[in-house]
N, C-alpha and C positions, 0 to 999 in steps of 0.2 A: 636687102640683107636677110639669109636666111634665119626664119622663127620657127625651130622644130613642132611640128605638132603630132598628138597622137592621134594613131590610125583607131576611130571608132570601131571598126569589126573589131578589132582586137578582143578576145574574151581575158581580165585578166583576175586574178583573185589572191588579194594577200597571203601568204603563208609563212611560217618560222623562220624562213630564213631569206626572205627576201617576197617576189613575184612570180608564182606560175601564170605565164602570156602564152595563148594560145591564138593562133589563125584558123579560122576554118574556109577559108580561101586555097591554102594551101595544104593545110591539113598538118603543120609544123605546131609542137610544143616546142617554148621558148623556157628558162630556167633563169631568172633575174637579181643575180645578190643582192644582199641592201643596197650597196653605193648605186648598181645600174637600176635598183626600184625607185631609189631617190632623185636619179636625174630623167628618168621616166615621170615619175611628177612633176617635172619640171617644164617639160616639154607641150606645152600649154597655150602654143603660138604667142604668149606675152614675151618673150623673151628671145634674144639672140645668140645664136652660138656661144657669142664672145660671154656675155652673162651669163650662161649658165656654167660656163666654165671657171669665170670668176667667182659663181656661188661656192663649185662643187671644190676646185684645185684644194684651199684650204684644207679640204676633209681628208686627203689624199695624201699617202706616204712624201716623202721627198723625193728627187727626181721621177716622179708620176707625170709629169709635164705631155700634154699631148695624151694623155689616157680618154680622157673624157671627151677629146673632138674625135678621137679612133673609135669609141663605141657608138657616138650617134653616128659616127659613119655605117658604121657596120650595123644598127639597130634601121637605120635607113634601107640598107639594100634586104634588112630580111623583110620588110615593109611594117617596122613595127610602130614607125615614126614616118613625115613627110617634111623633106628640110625647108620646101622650097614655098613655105607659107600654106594661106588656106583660110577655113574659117577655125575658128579657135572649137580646140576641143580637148578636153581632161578626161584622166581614165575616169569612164564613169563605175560605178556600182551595177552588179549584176545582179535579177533579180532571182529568186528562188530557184525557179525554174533552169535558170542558165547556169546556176551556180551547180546545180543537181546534172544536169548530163554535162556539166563540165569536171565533174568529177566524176562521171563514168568515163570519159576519154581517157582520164589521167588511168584510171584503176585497166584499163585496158590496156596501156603503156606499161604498166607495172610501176606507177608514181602510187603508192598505196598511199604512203605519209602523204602525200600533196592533195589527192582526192578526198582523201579524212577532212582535211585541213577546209575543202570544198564544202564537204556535206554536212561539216556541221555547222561554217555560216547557211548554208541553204536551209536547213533543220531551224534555225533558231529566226531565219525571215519568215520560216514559213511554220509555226508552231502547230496548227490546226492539222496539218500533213501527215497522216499517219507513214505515208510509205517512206517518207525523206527521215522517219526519223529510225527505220527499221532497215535501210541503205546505211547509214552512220554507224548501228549498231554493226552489222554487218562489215561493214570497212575498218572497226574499234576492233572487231575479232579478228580479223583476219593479222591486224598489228600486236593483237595481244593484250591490247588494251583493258583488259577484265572490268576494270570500274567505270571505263567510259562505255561498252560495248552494254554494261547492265544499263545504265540509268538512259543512253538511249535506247534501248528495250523497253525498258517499266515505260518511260513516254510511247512508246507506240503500242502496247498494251492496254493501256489507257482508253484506245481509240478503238484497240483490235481485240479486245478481250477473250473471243474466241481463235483469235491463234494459237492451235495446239503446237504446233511447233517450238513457235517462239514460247512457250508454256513452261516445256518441257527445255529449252536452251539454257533459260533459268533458273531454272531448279540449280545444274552445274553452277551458274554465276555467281549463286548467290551462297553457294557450298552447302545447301540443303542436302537431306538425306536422300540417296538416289533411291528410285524406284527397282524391285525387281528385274525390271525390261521395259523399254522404254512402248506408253500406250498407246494401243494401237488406233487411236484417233490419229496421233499425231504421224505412224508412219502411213496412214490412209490419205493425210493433209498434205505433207511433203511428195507423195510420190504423184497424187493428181496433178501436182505442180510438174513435177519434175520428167512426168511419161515421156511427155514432148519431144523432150530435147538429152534423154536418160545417156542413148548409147553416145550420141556425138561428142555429150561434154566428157561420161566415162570413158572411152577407146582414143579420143582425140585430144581434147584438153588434157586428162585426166592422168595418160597411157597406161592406163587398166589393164594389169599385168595377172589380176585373180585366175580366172578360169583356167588361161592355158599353163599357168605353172601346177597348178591341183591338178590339171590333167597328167601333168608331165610325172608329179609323184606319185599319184595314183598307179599308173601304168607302169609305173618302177615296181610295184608292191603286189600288181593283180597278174601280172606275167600274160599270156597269153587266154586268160579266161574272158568267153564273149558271152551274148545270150544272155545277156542278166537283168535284172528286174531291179530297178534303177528307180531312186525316189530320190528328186530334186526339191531342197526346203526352201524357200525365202527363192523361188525360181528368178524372179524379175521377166526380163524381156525373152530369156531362153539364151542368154549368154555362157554360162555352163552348160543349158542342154544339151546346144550344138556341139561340145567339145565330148559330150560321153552319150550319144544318140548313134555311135557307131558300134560299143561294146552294148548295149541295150538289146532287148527280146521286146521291154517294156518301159516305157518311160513316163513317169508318172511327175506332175510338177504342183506345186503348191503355194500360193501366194496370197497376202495380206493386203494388196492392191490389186481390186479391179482393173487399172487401167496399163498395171504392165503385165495382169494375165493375158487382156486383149493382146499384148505385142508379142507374149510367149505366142499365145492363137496361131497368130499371122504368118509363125517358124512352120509348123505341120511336122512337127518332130514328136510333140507329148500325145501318146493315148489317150491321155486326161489331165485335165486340169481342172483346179479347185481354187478357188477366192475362200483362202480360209487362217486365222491366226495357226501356227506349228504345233504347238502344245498344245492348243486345243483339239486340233487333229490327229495326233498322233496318240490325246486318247481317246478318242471314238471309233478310230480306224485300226482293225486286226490285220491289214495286210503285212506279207514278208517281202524282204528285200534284199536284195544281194550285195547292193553299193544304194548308202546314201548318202550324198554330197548338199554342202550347204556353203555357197560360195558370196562370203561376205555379206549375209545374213545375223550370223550371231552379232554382229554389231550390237544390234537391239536388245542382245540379252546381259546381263550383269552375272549371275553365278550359272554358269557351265551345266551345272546338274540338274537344273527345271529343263533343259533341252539333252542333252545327253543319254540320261537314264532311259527316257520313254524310246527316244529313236533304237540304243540298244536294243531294247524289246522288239522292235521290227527287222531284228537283224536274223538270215538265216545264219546257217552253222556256218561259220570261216567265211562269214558278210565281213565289208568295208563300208568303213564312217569317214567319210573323210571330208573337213572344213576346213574355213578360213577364219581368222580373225586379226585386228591389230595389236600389237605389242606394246602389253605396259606395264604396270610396277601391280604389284603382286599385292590380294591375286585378284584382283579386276579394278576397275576405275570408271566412274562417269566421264569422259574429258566434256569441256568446253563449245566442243563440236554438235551436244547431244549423242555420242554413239559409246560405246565401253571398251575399252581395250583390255587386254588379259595379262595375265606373264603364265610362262611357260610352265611353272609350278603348280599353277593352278589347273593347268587342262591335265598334268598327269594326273593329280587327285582327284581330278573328274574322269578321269579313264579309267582308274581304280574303281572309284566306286560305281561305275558303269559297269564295272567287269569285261573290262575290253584292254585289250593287248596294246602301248605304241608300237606301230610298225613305222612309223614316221613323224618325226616335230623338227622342222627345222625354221628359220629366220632367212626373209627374200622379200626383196621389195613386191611393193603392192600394190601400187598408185603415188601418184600426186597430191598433193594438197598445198593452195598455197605456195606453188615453186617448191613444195620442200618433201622429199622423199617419206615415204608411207610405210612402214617396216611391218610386214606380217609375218605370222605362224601359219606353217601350213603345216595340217596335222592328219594322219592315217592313223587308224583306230581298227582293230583286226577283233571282230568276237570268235571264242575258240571253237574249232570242229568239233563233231558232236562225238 
């Protein structure tokens, strides 16, 4: 007489609304309502078809007859169960670890809620864990979670006391008073991290749409003028350079990360490069420039005019400024993310009092984040002929 039992590899882990069951045999997520997590408990090799259905029928609408021998059939062929006896075996408990790359499968599938639901039993088996509790935080923001994404942060701060990043993520969390621009520890911490793997997740995850639409206005606005003396802010990898290294005489690039000047380097497009914060260099540095672009860089800064005014200053007569930033509510904002969004109200009073011309602001996607569309400003900036 068949006594279902369940299949040990099975990875499984409670969640809100039933069982996430994974195989890693076959590499199938499985999705488990209450009723199919309940008769998944059941399935314990103590028991016979015929009794588990006797358990479960009761629980079940009316005319449901037959539901419950049709799912362990079907729970059978995807191998989540084995009818045909065995040694007896209950879903067990997963221990930290399993719980933690089983909710990276899920966050890779796009199960965000169910991998939450993962990491933060894995977080709470594993309390001493600084990184399981900074994955949780992490998976709490990405859902929006604000109160659960802070308090697992403050625990993995705890551990990690010098994470600038996560520092400065907090600050947003906790709705403290944002800083100026965000410090340059933390975009020094984030991008060692991030050099790696910058352009794959930006171009490919990401569809990092910045440079070639700034290209695309810019070249609306500069008509056929080449030869020009070209100063890239917040360069990164040379993602912008390569798109304005053809209208250039001179290309000049400047970065707040060591390790994605190294990657500009490796282009052989910049004249020069420099490891240096913006503002700082732009006042120590007297050079002019024709065109300077700063392609989703401002992120880091909060009001417009600590970057704006100085760059003006290195504009020759009838130069272009022309950046990126993301769109928000007026007229700037910390988000969540750590980075500052703007509204478009506020880059004109920074164009004003830049003393510079719009010759373009308009709203275009940006990026990804999240599955969910990135809205920027791309903004042209004209100082007047002499």
């Amino acid at each position: 007489m068949d006594r279902p039992t369940w299949n040990p590899q099975i990875l499984v882990c409670p969640v809100e609304d039933g069982y996430a069951a994974y195989d890693p045999a076959t590499d199938q997520l499985h999705d488990l309502n209450p009723m199919a997590a309940l008769i998944s408990e059941l399935c314990d090799g103590t028991r016979t078809v015929e009794e588990i259905c006797e358990l479960v029928g009761p629980l079940l609408p009316e005319q449901s007859g037959g539901e419950v021998q049709r799912w362990l059939g079907e729970a059978a062929k995807a191998n989540l169960i084995t009818l045909n006896g065995g040694p007896q075996s209950k879903i067990r408990e997963l221990t930290a670890d399993e719980l933690a790359d089983f909710a990276k499968r899920l966050r890779s599938r796009g199960k965000i809620q169910t991998a939450y639901m993962c990491q933060l039993r894995a977080a709470e088996r594993a309390p001493e864990d600084a990184d399981k509790w900074a994955y949780l935080g992490d998976l709490a923001h990405i859902l929006g979670r604000r109160d659960d994404a802070r308090r697992a942060y403050e625990k993995y701060l705890e551990m990690e006391p010098d994470d600038a990043e996560v520092r400065h993520i907090m600050v947003a969390l906790r709705d403290e008073p944002a800083p100026p621009r965000v410090p340059d520890e933390c975009i020094q911490y984030l991008y060692h991290r991030f050099a790696s793997f910058y352009e794959r997740n930006m171009c490919e995850d990401l569809s990092y749409e910045g440079p070639e639409h700034l290209q695309s206005v810019v070249e609306s606005v500069i008509g056929g003028r080449d030869g020009l003396a070209v100063l890239d802010l917040g360069c990164g990898s040379g993602l912008a350079g390569v798109r304005f290294k053809p209208r250039a005489a001179t290309l000049v690039g400047i970065d707040l990360s060591p390790e994605m000047v190294d990657l500009a380097r490796a282009r052989s497009i910049y004249g020069h490069l420099e490891v240096a914060e913006i503002t700082g260099w732009l006042g120590r540095n007297q050079q002019q420039f024709d065109l300077i672009v700063a392609c989703d860089c401002f992120i880091y800064f909060g009001d417009l005019n600590q970057v704006a005014i100085p760059a003006a200053q290195h504009l020759q007569a009838n130069g272009i400024f022309a950046f990126t930033v993301e769109k928000g509510r007026y007229p700037f904002a910390l988000t969540d993310s750590g980075r500052y969004q703007h509204h478009p109200d506020h880059i004109r009073e920074v164009a004003s009092a830049a003393g510079l011309k719009i010759e373009f602001l308009e709203e275009a996607f940006l990026r990804m984040e999240y599955g969910k569309e990135v809205t920027g400003l791309f903004t042209v900036l004209r100082k007047a002929a002499a």
